[in-house]
C-alpha angles and dihedrals in degrees: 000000000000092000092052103048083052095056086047092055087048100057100045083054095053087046090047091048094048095052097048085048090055092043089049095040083057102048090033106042118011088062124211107327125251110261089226095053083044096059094041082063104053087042083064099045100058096047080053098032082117096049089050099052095046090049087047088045094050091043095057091052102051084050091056096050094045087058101051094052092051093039082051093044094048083056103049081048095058105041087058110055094041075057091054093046090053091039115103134208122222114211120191114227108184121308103315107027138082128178116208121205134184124236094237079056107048104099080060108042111028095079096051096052091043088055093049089050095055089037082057089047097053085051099055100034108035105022091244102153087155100042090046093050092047087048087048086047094046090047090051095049092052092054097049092049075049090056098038098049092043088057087044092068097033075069092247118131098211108229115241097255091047103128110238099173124128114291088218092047108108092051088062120086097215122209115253130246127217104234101226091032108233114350117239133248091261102042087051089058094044089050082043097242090134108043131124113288090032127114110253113257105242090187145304115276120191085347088304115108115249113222138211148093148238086297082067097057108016095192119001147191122223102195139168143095137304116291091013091120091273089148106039085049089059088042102053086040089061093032096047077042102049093053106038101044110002087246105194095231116191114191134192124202125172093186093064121161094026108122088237102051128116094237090046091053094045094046100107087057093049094044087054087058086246099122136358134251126187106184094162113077091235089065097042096048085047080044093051095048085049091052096051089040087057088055093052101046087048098053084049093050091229081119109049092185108138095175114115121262116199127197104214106201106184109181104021104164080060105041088048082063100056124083087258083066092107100043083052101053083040096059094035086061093054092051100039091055107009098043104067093070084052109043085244110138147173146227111188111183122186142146095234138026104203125137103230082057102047105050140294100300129015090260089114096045088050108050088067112102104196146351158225097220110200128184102308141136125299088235093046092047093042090053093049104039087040077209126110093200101052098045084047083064084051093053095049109026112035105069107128123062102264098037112123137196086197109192116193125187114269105002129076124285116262143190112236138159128236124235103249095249125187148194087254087058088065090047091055091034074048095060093024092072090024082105102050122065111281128265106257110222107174120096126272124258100262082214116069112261099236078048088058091036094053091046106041127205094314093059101041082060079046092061094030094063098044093049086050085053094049093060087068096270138109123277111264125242113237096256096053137084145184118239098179144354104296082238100069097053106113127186085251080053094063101032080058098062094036088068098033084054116093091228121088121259092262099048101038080061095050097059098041094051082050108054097038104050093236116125112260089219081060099042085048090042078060101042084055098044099242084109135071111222105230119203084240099065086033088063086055100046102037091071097062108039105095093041085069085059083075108033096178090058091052105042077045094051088045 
């Protein structure tokens, strides 16, 4: 309204101008007018003398008109806006809080209460504690740097003890910190959190632990980028494990000894007989078969161990690439549909969940039941959670390392925080159990130990024979030994132990052609890739390919 009272202002001083010029150019300048002029004029003004009272008559009241309508305009203007300085503005801050602001104040104070409303929303809807306090302080701050700089130019200097907080603050029920934000691995052992007999720590939501176990997640993916917290997930998860419920964790990593690797980073645990870690293919592939053996002789109730196994798969995009690919996707289905039964679980980790990447279907992506989602890419998160709306909480909540969507089964998605958990940490979870028995983490006989006692040696090669028989496949020599499901045995597979073997290639061919049955042109044919390996001639070779590892026991044994 100011402006235009000013323009207002401007025009009545340039009429009035123009009109004292004009006055002052006739008396000044024209001069005193001619009579004659004078009387034309007259003369004029009375044949028209009609015509010049209607147009006078018709002028005023035009001008009347025209003031009134201003004179009513200037009115409705004003009233107005007198109206929107005394209007408020109610703003709605959680269940039970409202924030009211004045007109005159809301370019000051609008922001801040907007930003109150969504940081009690993050609170309430996502479980963001952290995220809406740093939103509150961020607000805060904005509207200091507002006051001051309105005082400022008010030419008042503010004090420093002048109080420049919210007015509305103490109306606002804020969300509370943790002072020292989400304790580490370390600091929950030393306050006793994670101890035996204690439920494992899933996760921190809104600063509280969120337990759980195994039960809670069945077989999980741990995804995100590199550097999003992949690894100190995977270490909190065994160490949290190791010490609440003696999980038997068996790991495979295939970038072993790098300094950054999950089974470089567990060693002191493996090398304390507290966990497994196969990081050659060989022992992956003689992992993987145990696994799946523990799973049989628990669904037949020949093994009564109720304790949790957990498959740990660090680097599965790359894994899903080797020639142990297939024998990888193979064991992580049993134990995707078969292990619950059987207390048998998995942990996958990987930087990426296409297809193209994981495999050559999407078999291995969806036997995973549920997830700890780290910082990662929309599409990535979009492929592995198959849900719009979930990877959309990925997108806009999960932004630090650390940060987790963490999906169990069952439940609703939430956003957590994972303890910061370190090498040095298995060290201390190392020493810390040193005292107690180790964790055994070999698989169990899958024939009763007094069975075994009562019939020796000879008659554990006696059951395990027949055993071996009952699967579909021939009975074992004593001197031979399955290392892995005949199924999984791929032409890469043997080639790999031909050249792992201390015999010669030819050699290495002979005997095994020879102890098998199975023709050694074939088994050359194979080897070369102008023959298809058939389960058939698999189930022959498979029992005999670790005995060539050790050629003397075997030419003894013959």
């Amino acid at each position: 309204m100011k402006s235009y009272a000013t323009l207002l202002l401007l025009g009545v001083i340039v009429i009035a101008s123009l009109i004292i010029i004009t006055l002052m150019y006739k008396i000044w300048v024209a001069g005193p007018e001619d009579p004659r002029v004078a009387e034309a004029k007259i003369e004029t003004q009375v044949e028209d003398i009609h015509w010049y009272s209607t147009a006078y008559k018709v002028a005023f009241v035009g001008i009347l008109g025209v003031l009134l309508l201003s004179l009513l305009f200037i009115s409705y203007s004003l009233a107005r806006s007198w109206l929107k300085k005394a209007s408020v503005h109610t703003y709605k801050i959680g269940e039970h809080h409202e924030v009211v602001v004045h007109e005159k104040d809301l370019s000051l104070a609008a922001p801040i209460a907007m930003g109150l409303m969504n940081a009690e929303q993050l609170k309430q809807m996502n479980g963001g504690v952290e995220r809406a306090f740093d939103l509150y302080t961020k607000m805060a701050e904005a509207q200091t740097k507002q006051i001051q700089s309105l005082v400022g130019r008010k030419g008042v200097t503010p004090g420093p003890a002048q109080n420049t907080s919210l007015p509305f603050r103490e109306s606002v029920e804020l969300p509370a910190r943790h002072a020292q934000g989400v304790p580490t691995f370390r600091e929950l052992l030393d306050t006793g959190e994670v101890a035996p007999g204690k439920q494992m720590i899933l996760g921190f939501e809104n600063g509280v632990p969120r337990r759980g176990s195994f039960l809670d997640i069945y077989s999980s993916a741990v995804a995100g980028e590199s550097g999003s917290g992949k690894t100190a997930t995977l270490l909190f998860l065994i160490g949290s494990g190791l010490v609440s419920c003696s999980v038997r964790y068996i790991g495979l990593d295939p970038h072993y000894p790098h300094p950054k690797s999950l089974g470089f980073k567990t060693k002191p645990l493996w090398e304390a007989g507290l966990m497994r870690m196969a990081t050659y293919k060989d022992d992956m592939l003689k992992v993987l078969n145990e696994i799946e053996q523990t799973i049989d002789t628990r669904l037949q109730q020949i093994d009564t161990d109720t304790r949790p196994v957990v498959l740990v798969i660090d680097e599965l995009a790359f894994l899903a690439k080797t020639s142990i690919g297939g024998a990888v996707a193979h064991t992580m289905e049993r134990i995707s549909t078969e292990g619950r039964k059987c207390a048998v679980y998995m942990l996958a980790s990987s930087q990426t969940w296409l297809v193209a990447r994981t495999g050559a279907s999407s078999v291995v992506r969806d036997t995973l039941t549920s997830a700890f989602v780290h910082r990662i890419k929309p599409k990535q998160a979009n492929l592995l959670l198959q849900d719009k709306e979930e990877a959309e909480k990925v997108k806009k909540y999960i932004k630090q390392a650390g940060d987790v969507l963490l999906c169990p089964v069952n439940d609703d998605s939430v956003v957590c925080r994972m303890p910061f958990t370190t090498e040095s940490d298995m060290e201390f979870v190392a020493s810390m159990l040193a005292s107690e028995s180790a964790i055994d983490v070999t698989p169990k006989s899958p024939v009763p130990k007094p069975f075994l006692e009562q019939k020796g040696a000879v008659g554990q090669q006696q059951v395990a024979a027949s055993s071996y028989q009952t699967s579909g496949q021939a009975a074992l020599p004593e001197h031979a030994s399955a290392i892995f499901d005949a199924e999984l045995l791929t032409p890469d597979i043997l080639r790999e132990r031909m050249k792992a073997s201390p015999l010669d290639n030819a050699r290495w061919q002979h005997q095994l052609a020879t102890a098998s049955g199975v023709s050694e042109a074939l088994l050359k044919n194979i080897l070369s890739g102008k023959k298809k390996l058939t389960l058939r001639t698999a189930r022959k070779l498979v029992p005999y390919l670790v005995s060539l590892d050790d050629p003397q026991s075997f030419l003894s044994e013959r």
